[in-house]
N, C-alpha and C positions, 0 to 999 in steps of 0.2 A: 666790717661794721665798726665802725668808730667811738663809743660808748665813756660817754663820761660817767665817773662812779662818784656818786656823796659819800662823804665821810661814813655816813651809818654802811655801808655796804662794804668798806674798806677795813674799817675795822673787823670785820665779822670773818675777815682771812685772816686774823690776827689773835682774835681773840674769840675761845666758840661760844656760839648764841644759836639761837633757834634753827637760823637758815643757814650758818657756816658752810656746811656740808652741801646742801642745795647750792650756793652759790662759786663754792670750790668747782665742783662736778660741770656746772654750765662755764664757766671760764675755761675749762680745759675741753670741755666740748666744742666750742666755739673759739676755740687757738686765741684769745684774748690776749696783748698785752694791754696792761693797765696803766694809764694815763696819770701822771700825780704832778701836782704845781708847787712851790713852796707852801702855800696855801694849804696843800693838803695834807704836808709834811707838818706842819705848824699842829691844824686839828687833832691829825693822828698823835701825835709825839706830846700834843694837849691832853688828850683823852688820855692816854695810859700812864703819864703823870697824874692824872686825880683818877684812874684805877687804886695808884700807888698812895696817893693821900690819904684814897678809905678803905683805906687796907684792904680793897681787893684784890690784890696781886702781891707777890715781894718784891723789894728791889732786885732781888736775881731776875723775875720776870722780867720786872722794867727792861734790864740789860740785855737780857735773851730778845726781846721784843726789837730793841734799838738795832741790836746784830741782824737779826731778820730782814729788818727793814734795809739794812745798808747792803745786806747780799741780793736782797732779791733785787735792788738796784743794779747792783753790779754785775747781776747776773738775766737781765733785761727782763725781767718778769716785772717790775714798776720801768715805766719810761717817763723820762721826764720832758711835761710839757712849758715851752715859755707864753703865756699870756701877756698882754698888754695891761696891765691890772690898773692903769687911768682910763683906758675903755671899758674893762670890766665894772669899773665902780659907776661910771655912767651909765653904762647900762644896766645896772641894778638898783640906780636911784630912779631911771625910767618905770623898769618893773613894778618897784615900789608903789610908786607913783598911780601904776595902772591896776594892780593886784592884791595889794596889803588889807586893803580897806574890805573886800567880798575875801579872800582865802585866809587872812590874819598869819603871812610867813613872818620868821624870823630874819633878821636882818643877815645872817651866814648862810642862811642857805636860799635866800634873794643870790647873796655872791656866785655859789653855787650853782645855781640857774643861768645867771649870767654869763661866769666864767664857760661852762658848758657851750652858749650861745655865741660867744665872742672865739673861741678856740673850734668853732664849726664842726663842733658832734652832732653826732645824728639821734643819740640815742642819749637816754639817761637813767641812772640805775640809784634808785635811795629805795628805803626803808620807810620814811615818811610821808604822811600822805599828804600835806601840805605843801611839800615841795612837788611831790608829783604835781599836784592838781597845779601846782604853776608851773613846770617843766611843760605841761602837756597847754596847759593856757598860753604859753610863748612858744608855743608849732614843735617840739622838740619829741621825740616819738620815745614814749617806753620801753627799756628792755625788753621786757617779756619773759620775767622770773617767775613763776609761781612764789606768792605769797610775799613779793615786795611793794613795800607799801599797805 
């Protein structure tokens, strides 16, 4: 199964939150490896930098985090994927286009959608239910996490 992950669901192996543990447990259920673009690397490594600005976290975290991220690369549990991200942006100004106006998405997780779309996953895993409803509005099938989204 081929499963593109949003940024919310990535972080959550990263840093704990509600469903951590629930989505820990089904990635190793389901022998997962996890798909990441520069894109997602940028989010992630966004996010735990303004962890760090409001003082949620300490700089040791930050660094323990960064180290995490570079091993479990290196150690194929993230794999990296290449998109064509001039396609990906067409087709997220199409999305846009057809979706914005009835679901009111954001303009990163339009990318999101797309990117999913254009790198031919079959599946999509976030947290938010505005991207869902347009994951699932653009034929793209739901993981099937209890309580995502």
């Amino acid at each position: 199964m081929k499963v593109y992950f949003d940024t919310s669901a990535l972080i959550k192996l990263y840093y704990p939150e509600a469903e951590s543990e629930t989505l820990a447990a089904w990635i190793r259920e389901n022998n997962i490896a996890i798909p990441v673009s520069p894109f997602h690397e940028l989010e992630l490594r966004n996010a735990f930098a303004l962890k760090l600005f409001r003082n949620e976290i300490t700089q040791d975290q930050f660094e323990t985090f960064l180290d995490c991220l570079a091993q479990d690369k290196r150690d194929g549990v993230l794999t990296t994927v290449h998109l064509n991200f001039s396609d990906v942006f067409l087709s997220a100004a199409d999305l846009s286009r057809r979706h914005t106006g009835a679901l009111g998405c954001r303009s990163l997780d339009i990318i999101h959608v797309a990117s999913a779309i254009e790198g031919k996953f079959e599946c999509f895993l976030s947290y938010d239910h505005r991207q869902n409803a347009l994951a699932e509005n653009s034929g793209l099938e739901m993981a099937g996490i209890e309580s995502a989204g």
